[in-house]
C-alpha positions in Angstrom: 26.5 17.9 44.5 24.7 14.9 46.0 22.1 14.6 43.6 24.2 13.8 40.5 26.1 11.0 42.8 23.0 9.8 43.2 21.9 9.7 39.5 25.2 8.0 39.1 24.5 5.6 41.2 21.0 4.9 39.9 22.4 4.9 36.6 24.9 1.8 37.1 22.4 0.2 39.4 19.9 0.1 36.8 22.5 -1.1 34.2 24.2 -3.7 36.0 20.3 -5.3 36.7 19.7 -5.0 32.5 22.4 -7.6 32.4 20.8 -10.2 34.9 18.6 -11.8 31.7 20.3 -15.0 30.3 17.6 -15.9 27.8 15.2 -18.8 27.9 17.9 -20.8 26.1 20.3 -21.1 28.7 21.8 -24.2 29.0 23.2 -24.4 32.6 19.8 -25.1 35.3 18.8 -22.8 37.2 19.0 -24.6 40.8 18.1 -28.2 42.2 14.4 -27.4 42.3 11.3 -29.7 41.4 11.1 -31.4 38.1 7.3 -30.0 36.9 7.0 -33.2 34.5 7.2 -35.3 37.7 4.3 -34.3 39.2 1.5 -36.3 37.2 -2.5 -35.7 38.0 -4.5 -39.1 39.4 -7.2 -40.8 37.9 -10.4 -40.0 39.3 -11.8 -41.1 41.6 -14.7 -43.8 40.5 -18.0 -45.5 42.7 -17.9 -49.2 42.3 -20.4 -50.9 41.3 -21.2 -53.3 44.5 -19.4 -52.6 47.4 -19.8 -56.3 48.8 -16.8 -57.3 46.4 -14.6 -54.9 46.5 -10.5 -56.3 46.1 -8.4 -57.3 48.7 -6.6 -54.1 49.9 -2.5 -54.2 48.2 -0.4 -53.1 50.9 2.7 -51.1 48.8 1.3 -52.1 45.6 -0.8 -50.0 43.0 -4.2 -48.2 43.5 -6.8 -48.0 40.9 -6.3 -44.2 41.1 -2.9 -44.4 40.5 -1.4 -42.5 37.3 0.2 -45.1 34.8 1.4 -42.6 31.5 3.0 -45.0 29.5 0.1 -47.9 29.6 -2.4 -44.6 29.3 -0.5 -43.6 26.1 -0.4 -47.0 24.5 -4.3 -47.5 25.0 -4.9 -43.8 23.7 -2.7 -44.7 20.8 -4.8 -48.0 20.1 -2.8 -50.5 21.5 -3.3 -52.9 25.0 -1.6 -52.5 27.7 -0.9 -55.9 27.9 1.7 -54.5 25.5 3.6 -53.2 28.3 4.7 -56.1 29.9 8.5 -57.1 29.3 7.5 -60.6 29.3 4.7 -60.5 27.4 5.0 -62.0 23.7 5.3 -59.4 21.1 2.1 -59.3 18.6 2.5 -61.1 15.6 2.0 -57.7 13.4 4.7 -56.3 15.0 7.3 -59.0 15.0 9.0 -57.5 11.6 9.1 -53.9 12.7 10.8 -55.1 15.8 13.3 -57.2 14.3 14.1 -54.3 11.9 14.4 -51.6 14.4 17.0 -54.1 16.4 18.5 -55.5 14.2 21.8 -53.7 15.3 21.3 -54.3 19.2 19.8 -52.0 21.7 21.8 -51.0 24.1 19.8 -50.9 28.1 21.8 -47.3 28.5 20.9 -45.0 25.4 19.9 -42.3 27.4 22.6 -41.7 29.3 25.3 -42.7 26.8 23.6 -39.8 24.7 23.5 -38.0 27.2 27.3 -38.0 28.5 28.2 -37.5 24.6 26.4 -34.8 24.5 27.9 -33.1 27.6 31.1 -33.8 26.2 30.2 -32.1 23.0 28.6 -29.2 24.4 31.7 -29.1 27.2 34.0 -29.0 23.9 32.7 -26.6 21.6 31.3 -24.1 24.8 34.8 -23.9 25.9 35.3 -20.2 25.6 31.1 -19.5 25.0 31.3 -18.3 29.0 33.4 -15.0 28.0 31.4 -13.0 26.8 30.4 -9.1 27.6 26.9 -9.2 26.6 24.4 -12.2 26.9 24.0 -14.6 24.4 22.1 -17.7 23.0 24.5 -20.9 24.3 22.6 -23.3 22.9 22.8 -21.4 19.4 26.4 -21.0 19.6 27.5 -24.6 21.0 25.3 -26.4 18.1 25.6 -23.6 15.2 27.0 -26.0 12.9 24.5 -28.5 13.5 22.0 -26.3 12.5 19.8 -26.7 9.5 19.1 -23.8 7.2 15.5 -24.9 6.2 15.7 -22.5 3.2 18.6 -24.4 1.7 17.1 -27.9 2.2 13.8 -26.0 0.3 16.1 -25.0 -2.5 17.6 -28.5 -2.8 14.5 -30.2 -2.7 12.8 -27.9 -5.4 16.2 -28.2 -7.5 15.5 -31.9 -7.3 12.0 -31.8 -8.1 10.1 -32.2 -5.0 6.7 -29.8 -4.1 7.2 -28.1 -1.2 4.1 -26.2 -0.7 4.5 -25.4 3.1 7.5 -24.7 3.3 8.9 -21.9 5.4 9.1 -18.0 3.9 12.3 -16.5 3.1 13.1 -13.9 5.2 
């Protein structure tokens, strides 16, 4: 009589740990633990080439191994990085781009005003999203009719005349 407990038991233990998954799509994190895009390789490390005049060591300020991503991006992208500086003037061949591109005010807190909205959205429609029996995409569910159905927009383009030669098969 023991042993069927005891398949019983294995049986709901094994079921009760099937349901632990919640997909990769989960919207809630999963603790307060490190960000992995914060950690960011240094440069490396490089001889100079007289080490009679070497710079004035910077207390607090920057080393030359230090990373700097954004100044690293705009030179790999073809720009200077005198670019990056706030006060520096903005290059004559990209005075009408910027003009355009603010021409309805930039706001210093996009981020986080999208951000909030989007909690509030999210809060809104995944009101009831937390009662369910089985587990479920979230993120599918709380922006469902966001979505775009790429096979539609194919049609309509087609319909209108437009090649779409990679466009995505029908399933």
């Amino acid at each position: 009589m023991r042993t069927p407990h005891a398949i019983i038991v294995l049986t709901l233990a094994a079921a009760v740990a099937a349901c632990s998954k919640s997909g990769l799509r989960d919207l809630q994190p999963p603790g307060p633990g490190p960000d992995e895009f914060s950690v960011l390789p240094v440069k490396p490390l490089t001889q100079p080439q007289d080490y009679a005049f070497l710079p004035a060591p910077t207390p607090g300020g920057a080393n030359l191994t230090d990373p700097t991503p954004k100044a690293d991006a705009v030179v790999a992208l073809g720009g200077s990085e005198s670019a990056l500086n706030p006060n520096a003037a903005i290059p004559a061949g990209d005075a009408a781009l910027v003009t355009a591109s603010s021409r309805y005010g930039v706001p210093a807190n996009t981020r986080q005003l999208v951000r909030q909205e989007d909690d509030e959205f999210r809060k809104r429609r995944g009101r009831w999203t937390g009662l369910r029996l089985f587990p479920v995409d979230r993120y599918a569910q709380v922006y469902e009719r966001q979505a775009i159905d790429p096979h539609a927009q194919t049609r309509a383009a087609r319909q209108r005349g437009i090649e779409t030669p990679s466009s995505p098969p029908d399933e």
